[in-house]
C-alpha positions in Angstrom: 27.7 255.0 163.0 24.1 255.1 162.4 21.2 253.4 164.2 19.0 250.9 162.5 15.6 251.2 163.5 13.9 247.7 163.1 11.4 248.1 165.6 8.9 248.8 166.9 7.0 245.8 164.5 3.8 245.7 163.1 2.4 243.5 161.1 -1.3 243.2 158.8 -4.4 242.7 160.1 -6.2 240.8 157.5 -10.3 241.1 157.2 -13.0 240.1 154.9 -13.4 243.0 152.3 -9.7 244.5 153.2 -8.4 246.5 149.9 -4.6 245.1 149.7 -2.3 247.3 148.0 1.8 247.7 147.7 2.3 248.8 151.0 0.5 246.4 152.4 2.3 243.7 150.8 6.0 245.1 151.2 5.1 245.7 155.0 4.8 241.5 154.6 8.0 241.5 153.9 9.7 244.1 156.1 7.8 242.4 159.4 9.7 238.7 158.8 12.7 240.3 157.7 13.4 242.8 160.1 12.9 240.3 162.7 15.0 237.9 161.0 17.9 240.1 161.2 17.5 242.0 164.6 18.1 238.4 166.2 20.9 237.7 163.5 22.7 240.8 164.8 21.8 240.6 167.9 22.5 236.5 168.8 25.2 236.1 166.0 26.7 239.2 165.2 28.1 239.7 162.1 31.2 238.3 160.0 32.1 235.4 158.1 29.9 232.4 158.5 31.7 229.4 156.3 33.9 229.7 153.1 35.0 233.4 151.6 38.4 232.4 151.5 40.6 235.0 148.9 43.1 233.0 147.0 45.6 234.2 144.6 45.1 232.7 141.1 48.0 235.0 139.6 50.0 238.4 140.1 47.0 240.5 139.5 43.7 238.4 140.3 42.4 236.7 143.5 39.2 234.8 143.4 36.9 234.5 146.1 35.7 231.5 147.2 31.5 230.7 147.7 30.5 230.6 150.9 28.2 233.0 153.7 28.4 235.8 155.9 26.5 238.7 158.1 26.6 242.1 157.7 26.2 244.5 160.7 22.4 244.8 159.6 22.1 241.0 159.9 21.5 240.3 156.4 22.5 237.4 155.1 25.4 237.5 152.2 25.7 234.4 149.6 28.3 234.2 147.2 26.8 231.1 145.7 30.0 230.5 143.0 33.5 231.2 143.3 34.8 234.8 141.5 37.9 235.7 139.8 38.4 239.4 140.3 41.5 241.6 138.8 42.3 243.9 141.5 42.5 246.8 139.6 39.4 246.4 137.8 37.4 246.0 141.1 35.6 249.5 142.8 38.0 251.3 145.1 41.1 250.1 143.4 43.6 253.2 142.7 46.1 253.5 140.4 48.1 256.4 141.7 50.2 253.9 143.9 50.8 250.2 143.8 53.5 249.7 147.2 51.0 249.5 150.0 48.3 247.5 151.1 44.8 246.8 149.8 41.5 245.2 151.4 39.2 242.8 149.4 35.8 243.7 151.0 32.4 242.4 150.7 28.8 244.1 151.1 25.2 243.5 151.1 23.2 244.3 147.5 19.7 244.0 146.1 19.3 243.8 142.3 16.2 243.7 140.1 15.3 240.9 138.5 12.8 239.9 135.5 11.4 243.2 134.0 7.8 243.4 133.5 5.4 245.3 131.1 3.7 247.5 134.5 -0.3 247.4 133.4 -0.8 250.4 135.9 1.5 253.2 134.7 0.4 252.4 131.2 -2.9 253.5 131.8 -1.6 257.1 132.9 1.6 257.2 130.3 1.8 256.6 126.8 5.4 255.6 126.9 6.3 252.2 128.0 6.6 250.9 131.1 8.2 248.1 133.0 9.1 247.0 136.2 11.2 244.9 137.7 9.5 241.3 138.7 11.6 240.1 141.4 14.2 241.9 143.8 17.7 238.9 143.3 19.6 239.6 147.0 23.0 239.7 146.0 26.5 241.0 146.9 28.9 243.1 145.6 32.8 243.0 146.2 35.1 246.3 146.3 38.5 247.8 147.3 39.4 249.5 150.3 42.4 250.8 150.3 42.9 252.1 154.3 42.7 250.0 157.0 39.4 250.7 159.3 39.0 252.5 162.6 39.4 250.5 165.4 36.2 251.6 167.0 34.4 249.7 164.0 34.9 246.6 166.2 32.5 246.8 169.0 33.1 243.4 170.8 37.2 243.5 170.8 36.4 247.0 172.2 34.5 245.5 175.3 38.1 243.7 176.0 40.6 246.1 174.7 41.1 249.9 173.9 43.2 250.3 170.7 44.4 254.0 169.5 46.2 255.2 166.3 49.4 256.5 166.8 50.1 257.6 163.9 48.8 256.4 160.0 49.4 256.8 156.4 49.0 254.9 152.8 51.5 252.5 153.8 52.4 252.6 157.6 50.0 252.3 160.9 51.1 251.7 164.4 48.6 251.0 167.2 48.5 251.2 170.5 46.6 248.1 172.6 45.8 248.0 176.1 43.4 246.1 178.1 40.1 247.4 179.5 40.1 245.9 183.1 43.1 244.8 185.2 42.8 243.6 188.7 44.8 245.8 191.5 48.5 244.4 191.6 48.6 242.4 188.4 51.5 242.6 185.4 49.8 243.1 182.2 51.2 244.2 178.7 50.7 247.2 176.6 51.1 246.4 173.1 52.7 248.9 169.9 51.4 247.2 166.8 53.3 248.3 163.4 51.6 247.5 160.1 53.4 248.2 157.3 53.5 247.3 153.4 56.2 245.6 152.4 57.9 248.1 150.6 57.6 250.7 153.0 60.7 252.3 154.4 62.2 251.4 157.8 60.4 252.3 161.1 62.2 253.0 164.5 60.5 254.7 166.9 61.1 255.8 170.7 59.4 257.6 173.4 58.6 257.8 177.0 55.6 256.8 178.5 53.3 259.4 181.0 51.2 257.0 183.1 48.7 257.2 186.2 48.2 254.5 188.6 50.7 252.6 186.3 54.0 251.4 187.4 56.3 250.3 184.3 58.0 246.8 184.9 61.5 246.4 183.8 65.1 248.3 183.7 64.0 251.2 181.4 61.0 252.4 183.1 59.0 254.8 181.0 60.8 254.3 177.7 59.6 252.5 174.8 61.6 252.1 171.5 62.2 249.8 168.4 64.4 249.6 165.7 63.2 247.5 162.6 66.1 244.7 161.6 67.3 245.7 158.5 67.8 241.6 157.0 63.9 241.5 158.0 60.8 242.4 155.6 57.9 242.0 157.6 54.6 243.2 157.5 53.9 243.2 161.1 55.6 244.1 164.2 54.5 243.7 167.7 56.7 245.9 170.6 55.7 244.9 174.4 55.2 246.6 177.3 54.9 244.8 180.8 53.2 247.3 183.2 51.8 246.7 187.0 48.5 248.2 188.2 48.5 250.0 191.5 47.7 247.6 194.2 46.2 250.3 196.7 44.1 251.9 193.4 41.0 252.0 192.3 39.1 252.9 188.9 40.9 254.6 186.1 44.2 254.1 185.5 45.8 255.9 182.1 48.8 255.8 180.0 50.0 257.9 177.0 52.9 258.9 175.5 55.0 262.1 176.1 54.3 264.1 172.6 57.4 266.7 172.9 59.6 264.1 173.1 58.4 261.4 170.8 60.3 260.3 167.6 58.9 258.4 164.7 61.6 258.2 161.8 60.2 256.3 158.4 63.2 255.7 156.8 65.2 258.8 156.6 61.8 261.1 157.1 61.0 261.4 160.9 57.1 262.3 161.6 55.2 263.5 164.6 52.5 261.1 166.3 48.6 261.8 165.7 47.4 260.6 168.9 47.2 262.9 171.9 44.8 260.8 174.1 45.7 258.2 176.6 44.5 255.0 176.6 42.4 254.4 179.8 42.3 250.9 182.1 39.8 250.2 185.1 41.3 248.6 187.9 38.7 246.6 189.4 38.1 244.2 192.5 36.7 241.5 190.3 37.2 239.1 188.0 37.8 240.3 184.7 36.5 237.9 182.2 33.1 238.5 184.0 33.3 242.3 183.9 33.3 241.9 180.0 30.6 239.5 180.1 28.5 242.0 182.1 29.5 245.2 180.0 28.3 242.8 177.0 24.6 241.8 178.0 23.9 245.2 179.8 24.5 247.5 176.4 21.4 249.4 175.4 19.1 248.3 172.7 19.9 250.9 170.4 23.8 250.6 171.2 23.7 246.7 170.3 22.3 247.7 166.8 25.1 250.6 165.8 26.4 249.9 162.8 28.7 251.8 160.2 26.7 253.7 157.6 27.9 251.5 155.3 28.7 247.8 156.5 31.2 245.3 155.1 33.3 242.7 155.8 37.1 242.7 155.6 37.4 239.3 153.7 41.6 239.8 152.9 44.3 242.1 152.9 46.6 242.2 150.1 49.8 243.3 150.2 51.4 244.4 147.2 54.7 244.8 145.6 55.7 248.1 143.3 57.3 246.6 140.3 57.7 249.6 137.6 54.7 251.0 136.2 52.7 248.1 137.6 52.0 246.0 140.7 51.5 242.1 141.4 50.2 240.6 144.8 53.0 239.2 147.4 50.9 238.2 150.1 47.2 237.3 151.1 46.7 237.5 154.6 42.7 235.6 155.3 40.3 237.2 157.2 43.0 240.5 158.8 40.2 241.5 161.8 39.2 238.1 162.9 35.7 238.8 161.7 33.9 235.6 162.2 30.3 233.7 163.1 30.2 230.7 165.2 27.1 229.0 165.6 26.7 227.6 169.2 27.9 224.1 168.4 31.3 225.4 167.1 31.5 227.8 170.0 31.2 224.9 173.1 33.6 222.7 170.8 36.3 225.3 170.3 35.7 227.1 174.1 38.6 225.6 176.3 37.6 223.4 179.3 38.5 224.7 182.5 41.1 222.6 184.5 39.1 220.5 187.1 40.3 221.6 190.3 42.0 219.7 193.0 40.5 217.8 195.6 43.6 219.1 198.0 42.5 221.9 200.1 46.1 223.4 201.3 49.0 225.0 199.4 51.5 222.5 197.8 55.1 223.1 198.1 57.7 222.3 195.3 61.1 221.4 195.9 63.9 220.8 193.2 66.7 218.9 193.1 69.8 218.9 190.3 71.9 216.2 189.2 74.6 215.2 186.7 74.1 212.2 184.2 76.9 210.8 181.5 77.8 212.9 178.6 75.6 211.9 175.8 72.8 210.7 177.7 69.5 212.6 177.0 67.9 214.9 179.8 65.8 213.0 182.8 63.3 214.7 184.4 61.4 213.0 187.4 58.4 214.0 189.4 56.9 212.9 192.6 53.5 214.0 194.6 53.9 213.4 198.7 50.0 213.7 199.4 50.4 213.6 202.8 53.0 216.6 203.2 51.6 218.0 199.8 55.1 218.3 198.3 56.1 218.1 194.8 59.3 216.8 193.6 60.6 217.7 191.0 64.3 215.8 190.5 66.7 217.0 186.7 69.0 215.1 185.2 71.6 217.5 182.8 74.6 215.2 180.8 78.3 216.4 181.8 79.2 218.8 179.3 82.4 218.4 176.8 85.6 219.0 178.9 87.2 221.3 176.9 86.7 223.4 173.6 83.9 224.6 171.4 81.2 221.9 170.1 80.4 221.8 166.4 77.8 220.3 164.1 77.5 221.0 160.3 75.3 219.8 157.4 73.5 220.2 154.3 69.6 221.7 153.6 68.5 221.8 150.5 65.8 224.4 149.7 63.3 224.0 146.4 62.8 227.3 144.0 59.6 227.7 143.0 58.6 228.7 139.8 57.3 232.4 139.1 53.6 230.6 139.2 51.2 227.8 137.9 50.1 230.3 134.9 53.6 231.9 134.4 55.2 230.7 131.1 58.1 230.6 131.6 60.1 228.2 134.5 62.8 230.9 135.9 62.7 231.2 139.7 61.6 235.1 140.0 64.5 237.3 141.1 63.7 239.3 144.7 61.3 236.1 145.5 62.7 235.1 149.0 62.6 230.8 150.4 62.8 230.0 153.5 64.1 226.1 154.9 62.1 224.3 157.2 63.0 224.4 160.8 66.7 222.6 161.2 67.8 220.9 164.8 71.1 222.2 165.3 72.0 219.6 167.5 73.8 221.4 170.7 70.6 222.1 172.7 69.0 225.2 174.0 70.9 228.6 173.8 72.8 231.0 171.6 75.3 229.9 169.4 76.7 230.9 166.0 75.6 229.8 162.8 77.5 230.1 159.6 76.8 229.1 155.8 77.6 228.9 152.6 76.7 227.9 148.9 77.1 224.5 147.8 78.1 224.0 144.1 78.3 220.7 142.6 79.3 220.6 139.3 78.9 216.7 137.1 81.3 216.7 134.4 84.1 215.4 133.8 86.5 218.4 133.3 85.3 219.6 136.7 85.8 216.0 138.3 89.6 216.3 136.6 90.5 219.5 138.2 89.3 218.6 141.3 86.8 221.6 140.8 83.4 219.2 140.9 82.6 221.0 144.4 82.9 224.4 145.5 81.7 226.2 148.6 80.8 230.0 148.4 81.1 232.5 151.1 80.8 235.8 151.5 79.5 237.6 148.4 80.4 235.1 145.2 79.8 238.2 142.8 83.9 239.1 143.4 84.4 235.8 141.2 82.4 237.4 138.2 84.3 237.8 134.8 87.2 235.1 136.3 87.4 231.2 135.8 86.4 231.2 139.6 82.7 232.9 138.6 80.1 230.4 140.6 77.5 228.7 137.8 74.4 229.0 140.6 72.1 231.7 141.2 72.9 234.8 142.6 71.4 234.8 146.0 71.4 236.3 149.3 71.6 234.1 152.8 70.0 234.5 156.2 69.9 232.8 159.4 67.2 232.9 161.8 67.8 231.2 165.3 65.3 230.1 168.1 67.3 229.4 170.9 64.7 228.0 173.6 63.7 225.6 170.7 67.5 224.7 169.9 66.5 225.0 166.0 67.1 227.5 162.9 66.2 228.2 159.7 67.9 229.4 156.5 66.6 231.6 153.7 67.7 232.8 151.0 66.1 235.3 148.2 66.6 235.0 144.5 68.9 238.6 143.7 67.6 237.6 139.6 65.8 235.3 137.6 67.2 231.6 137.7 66.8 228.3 136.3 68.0 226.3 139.2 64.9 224.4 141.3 67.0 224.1 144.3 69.8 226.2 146.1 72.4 223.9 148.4 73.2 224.9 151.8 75.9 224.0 154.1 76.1 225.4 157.8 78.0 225.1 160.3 76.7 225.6 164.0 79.0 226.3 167.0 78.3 226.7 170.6 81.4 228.0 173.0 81.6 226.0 176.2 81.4 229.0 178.1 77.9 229.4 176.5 77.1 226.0 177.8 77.9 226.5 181.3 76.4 229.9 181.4 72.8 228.3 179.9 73.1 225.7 182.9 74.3 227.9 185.8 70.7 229.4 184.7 68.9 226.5 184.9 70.5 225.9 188.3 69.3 229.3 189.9 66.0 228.8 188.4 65.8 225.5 190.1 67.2 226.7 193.2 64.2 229.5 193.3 62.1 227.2 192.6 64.1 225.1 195.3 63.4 227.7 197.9 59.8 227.2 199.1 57.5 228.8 196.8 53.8 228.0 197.1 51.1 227.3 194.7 47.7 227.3 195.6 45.5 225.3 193.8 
């Protein structure tokens, strides 16, 4: 970090007979524009004002959109046009290694403009010279290809304290946790993985070492994770619910126990970087105003650090090894929230808070439970007793079946792109994954199992003659190969993804080679035991009767 010095200011004093020379005039300059951006930096702070967006135009080129930005010096950055870039022409960019992940940044630069026979130095040189007539301010855009420390985001680190557990060229995992808790509250430590996509699989586990921490939950102290091996993501998110000390007071730490930690990257396990435990204040008062205070009573000179060298993180890129070369898979905007809001946006976007009640006492809520007909949709009716403060709150649940498993099936059909708008030729791209919108199953909240299979529907006549017009796949089709039984479609690969409090799914599949098809058929079955049933609504009735019991809210 270095400190940028724009003060103390002075400015010309003009008089009758004063000799004006260069200094004089750039000092002009440096007095408006240094106190131009000291209050950009320190009223706006810096990041991406409008526009900037990164777009990919094709496998190897992103362009970046015009629009405006600050820098950490609080100069102003225009990209007045929209640029197409190639990624590997671009400063910064590599070539040793193409399966990781790349940042598209942007940076302040001054160019000179309109060169100038220089009158001056001629008189004391015989050569020519010339000097620039004009200094263009300008911008350049370059590679970085590691993602930046933490501690280069002053104002999330008023709120949070983020350390590295461990990092490499293609995997990072973070550890999050917030500055200031009150005495008694449940708050969540966060391990963030960020990983390219071909990266190996992560799993990690180890026990926690905490002080004037309590751990929430059945296995106290331990953390682990397994990645899903049907899953390629590029972010994971593991959390931890912890309680701060209700008779405690000040600093509060948790780390992780280094002897015992284990951090296996595919078959290769590593040890963690990070000896130093993440501290949290537990404080009297309110939290949100802590953060406001620790904000307006920084120092002068610690409100202007900046990095040495200041950018903006416009993208991250996350590319795909595919033989000797690369192409982009994924172009995740803006990756460290880095953003201006001028004070219009900010009381638009800032939530309202809830108006509070004119009722001075507690209000108690009482629940009652009720059967409706089979078939009949859920009813849910409230009531408000003012004058004993009591709220109602009376559920209607529909009789489940009387016997057996319930059932539902149908058909999605999901589109295959082609390899894209400038690609020649039509093919779906093999190892290119598509994933169905979100599909209502149909038997409510809960688990259930979900099965599927291809769809094949052949039009011609000899196949209509057979009987052979429609076939359903499961399993792996590729066993049919080389027989009369050898499926016409795409070789694919399918995956279910269930959300059981939203009583939805969704179906993907991914392209195992180049096809011609635009669509791949579905058909899934979806089947919920009755046992599952009752077990999901003997939980809602102990929830209701808890809630049944007397609890009080205070408003």
């Amino acid at each position: 970090m270095k400190k940028t010095r724009y003060y103390p200011f002075e400015r010309n004093r003009y008089f009758y007979g004063k000799l004006l020379t260069v200094r004089d005039f750039e000092s002009e300059q440096k007095y408006f524009n240094d106190k131009r951006r000291l209050m950009n930096r320190l009223l706006h702070g810096a990041g991406v004002i409008t526009g900037l967006q990164v777009i990919a135009v094709d496998d190897k080129s992103v362009s970046v959109e015009m629009g405006a930005a600050i820098d950490a010096l609080g100069r102003e950055i225009i990209i007045p046009s929209p640029v197409t870039l190639k990624l590997s022409m671009m400063q910064g960019f590599t070539n040793n290694e193409y399966a990781k992940n790349v940042y598209v940044c942007l940076a302040y630069d001054e160019k000179g403009k309109e060169p100038v026979h220089s009158v001056a130095n001629a008189a004391v040189r015989s050569d020519e010279i010339s000097e620039y007539n004009r200094v263009m301010e300008s911008y350049k855009l370059f590679i970085r290809e590691e993602a930046p420390d933490p501690a280069a985001f002053p104002i999330e680190s008023l709120m949070e304290q983020t350390s590295v557990l461990y990092q490499d060229g293609q995997i990072r995992v973070l550890q999050k946790t917030p500055r200031y808790v009150n005495p008694g509250d449940i708050f969540e430590m966060s391990i963030c993985v960020e990983k390219t996509l071909q990266a190996a699989k992560i799993s990690f586990e180890f026990e926690m070492v905490t002080q004037q921490l309590l751990v929430e939950g059945a296995e106290a102290d331990k953390v682990s994770f397994n990645e899903p091996q049907d899953q390629q993501e590029t972010e994971y998110e593991v959390k931890v619910k912890l309680r701060a000390d209700a008779s405690s007071r000040g600093k509060g730490t948790i780390g992780i126990k280094r002897d015992n930690a284990v951090l296996r990257i595919g078959d290769k396990q590593v040890s963690l970087s990070s000896n130093r435990a993440n501290e949290i204040m537990i404080i009297d008062g309110a939290v949100d105003k802590q953060w406001v205070d620790d904000f307006v009573n920084r120092s002068l000179e610690a409100s202007l650090d900046s990095p040495s060298d200041p950018c903006i993180y416009l993208a991250r890129i996350s590319l795909l090894q595919m033989g000797p070369t690369y192409m982009i898979e994924r172009v995740d905007q803006v990756p460290f929230n880095e953003y201006v809001y001028n004070a219009s946006a900010l009381q638009k976007l800032t939530p309202k808070e809830p108006s509070k009640s004119s009722l001075g006492g507690p209000i108690t809520a009482k629940s009652k439970l009720r059967k409706i007909s089979r078939g009949q949709a859920p009813e849910l009716k409230v009531t408000f007793d003012q004058q004993k403060s009591e709220l109602s709150f009376d559920l209607g649940l529909p009789a489940m079946a009387p016997g057996g498993d319930e059932m539902r099936t149908g058909v999605v059909e999901i589109p295959v792109e082609a390899l894209n708008k400038f690609a020649a030729s039509p093919f779906g791209r093999g190892g290119k994954s598509y994933v169905s919108p979100e599909i209502e199953h149909g038997l409510g909240l809960g688990n259930l199992f979900i099965y599927t299979g291809i769809e094949e529907v052949n039009g011609d006549y000899i196949s209509d003659i057979l009987s052979s017009s429609e076939r359903l796949y499961y399993g792996s089709a590729d066993v049919f190969k080389g027989s009369e039984y050898e499926p016409t479609g795409p070789d694919v690969k399918v995956g279910t993804i269930l959300y059981p409090q939203k009583g939805t799914f969704r179906i993907g599949v991914r392209l195992q080679q180049p096809t011609e098809a635009t669509q791949i058929n579905i058909r899934w079955w979806a089947f919920k035991k009755t046992s599952d049933a009752d077990e999901a609504r003997n939980t809602i009735d102990i929830a209701l009767l808890e809630t049944a019991s007397g609890q009080e809210e205070q408003q």
